[in-house]
C-alpha positions in Angstrom: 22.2 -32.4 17.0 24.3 -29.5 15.0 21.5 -29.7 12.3 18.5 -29.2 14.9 20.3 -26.4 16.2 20.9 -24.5 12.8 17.4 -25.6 11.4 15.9 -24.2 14.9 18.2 -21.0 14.7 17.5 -20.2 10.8 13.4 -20.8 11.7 14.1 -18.6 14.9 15.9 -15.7 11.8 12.8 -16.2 10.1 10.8 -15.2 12.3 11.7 -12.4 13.5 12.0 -10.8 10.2 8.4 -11.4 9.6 7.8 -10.1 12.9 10.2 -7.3 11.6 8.1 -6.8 8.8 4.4 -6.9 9.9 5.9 -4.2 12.3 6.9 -2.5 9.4 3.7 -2.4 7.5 1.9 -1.7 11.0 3.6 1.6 11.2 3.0 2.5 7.2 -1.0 2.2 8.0 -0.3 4.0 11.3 1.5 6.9 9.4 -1.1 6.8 6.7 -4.1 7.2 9.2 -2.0 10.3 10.5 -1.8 11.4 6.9 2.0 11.5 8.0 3.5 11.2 4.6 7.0 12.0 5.5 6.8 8.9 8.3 6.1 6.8 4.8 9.0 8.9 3.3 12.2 8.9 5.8 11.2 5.4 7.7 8.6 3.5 5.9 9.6 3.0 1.8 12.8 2.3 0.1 13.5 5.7 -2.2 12.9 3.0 -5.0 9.6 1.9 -4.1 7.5 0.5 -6.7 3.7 0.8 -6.2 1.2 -1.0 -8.8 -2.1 0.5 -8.9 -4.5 -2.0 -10.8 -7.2 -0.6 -13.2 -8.1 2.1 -15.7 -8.5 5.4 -13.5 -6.5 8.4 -13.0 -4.6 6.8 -10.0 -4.0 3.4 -11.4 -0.9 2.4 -12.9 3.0 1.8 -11.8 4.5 4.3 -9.2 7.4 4.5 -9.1 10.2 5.6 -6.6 9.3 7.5 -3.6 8.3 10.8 -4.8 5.9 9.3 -6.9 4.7 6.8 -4.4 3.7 9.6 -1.5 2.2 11.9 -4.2 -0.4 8.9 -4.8 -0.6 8.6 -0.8 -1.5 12.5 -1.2 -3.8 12.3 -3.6 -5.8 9.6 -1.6 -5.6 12.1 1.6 -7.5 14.0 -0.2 -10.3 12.0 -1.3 -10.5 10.9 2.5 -10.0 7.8 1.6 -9.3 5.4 4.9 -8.2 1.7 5.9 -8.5 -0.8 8.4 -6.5 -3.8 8.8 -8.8 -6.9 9.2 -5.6 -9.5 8.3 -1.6 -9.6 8.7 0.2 -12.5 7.3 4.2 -12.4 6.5 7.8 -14.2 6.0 11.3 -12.4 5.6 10.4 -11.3 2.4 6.7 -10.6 2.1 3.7 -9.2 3.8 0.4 -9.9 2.9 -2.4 -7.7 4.4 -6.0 -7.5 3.6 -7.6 -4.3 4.7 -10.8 -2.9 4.2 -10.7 0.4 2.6 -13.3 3.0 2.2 -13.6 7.1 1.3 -15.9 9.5 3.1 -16.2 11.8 0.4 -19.8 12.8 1.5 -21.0 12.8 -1.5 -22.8 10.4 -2.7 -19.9 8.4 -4.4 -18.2 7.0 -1.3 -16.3 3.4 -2.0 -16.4 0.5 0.5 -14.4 -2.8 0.0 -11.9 -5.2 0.7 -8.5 -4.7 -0.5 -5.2 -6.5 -0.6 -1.8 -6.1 -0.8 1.8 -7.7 -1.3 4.5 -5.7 0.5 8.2 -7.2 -0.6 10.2 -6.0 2.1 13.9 -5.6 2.0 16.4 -4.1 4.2 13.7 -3.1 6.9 12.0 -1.1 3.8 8.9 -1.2 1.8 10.5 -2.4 -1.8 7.6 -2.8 -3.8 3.8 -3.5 -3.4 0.9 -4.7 -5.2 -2.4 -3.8 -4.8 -5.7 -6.1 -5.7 -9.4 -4.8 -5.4 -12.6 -6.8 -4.7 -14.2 -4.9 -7.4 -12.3 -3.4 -10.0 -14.9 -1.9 -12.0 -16.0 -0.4 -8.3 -12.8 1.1 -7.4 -12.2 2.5 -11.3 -15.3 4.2 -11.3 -14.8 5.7 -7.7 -11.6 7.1 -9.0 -12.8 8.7 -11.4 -15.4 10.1 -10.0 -13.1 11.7 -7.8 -10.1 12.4 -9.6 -11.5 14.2 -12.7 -9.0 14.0 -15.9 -8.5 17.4 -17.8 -10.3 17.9 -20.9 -8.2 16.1 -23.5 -6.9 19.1 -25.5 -5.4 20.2 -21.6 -3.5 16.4 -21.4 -2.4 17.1 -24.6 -0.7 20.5 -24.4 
């Protein structure tokens, strides 16, 4: 009986912390629809969040800690880039989320597709996360498009 009890209460722990941490990731798309970066900044991330941008665009690429993390978030604001949740899934560790995401740039250019990402949660903060696209070749072209790079001999000064 002592082992259906601890198996029942450990499964109970479980639980709630992906309950915990859905909530979590709930709030960061909340805050990001508000363009409320400092939500994502004092609540949301750990100060040593580690975002991974997949592809070959201006945006792509490890982010790392928080500074670096809500400039990217800034940068997106301003391409009007936007998401909607279409599926939550979680454990005490991870949250998996697929969301469609979409820009409304206006012109011309805009993006449309499914996106998802792996939130490792720790402490009742965003740790790290790991973003996938539908199309890759899509979103690197609509990144560029939208964040320009500098002539090289400006990169290189």
């Amino acid at each position: 009986m002592t082992n259906d009890i601890s198996t029942q209460g450990a499964a109970d722990r479980a639980a709630g912390a992906a309950e915990r941490n859905m909530a979590l990731v709930d709030r960061f798309f909340q805050a990001y629809a508000a363009y409320d970066l400092e939500t994502m900044r004092n609540e949301i991330l750990s100060p040593d969040v580690r975002w991974h941008i997949p592809g070959r665009h201006p945006l792509s690429g490890t982010h790392e800690g928080v500074d670096e993390v809500i400039a990217f978030f800034d940068r997106l604001g301003q391409a009007k880039f936007k998401a909607d949740r279409l599926y939550f899934g979680a454990d005490e560790n991870y949250v998996v989320d697929v969301h469609r995401g979409w820009s409304e740039t206006g012109d011309g250019g805009d993006i449309d597709m499914t996106w998802v990402l792996l939130w490792r949660i720790e402490n009742d903060r965003v740790v790290e996360a790991t973003n996938f696209a539908q199309d890759q070749p899509s979103a690197d072209a609509f990144f560029h498009r939208t964040f320009r790079l500098a002539p090289v001999s400006q990169r290189l000064v």
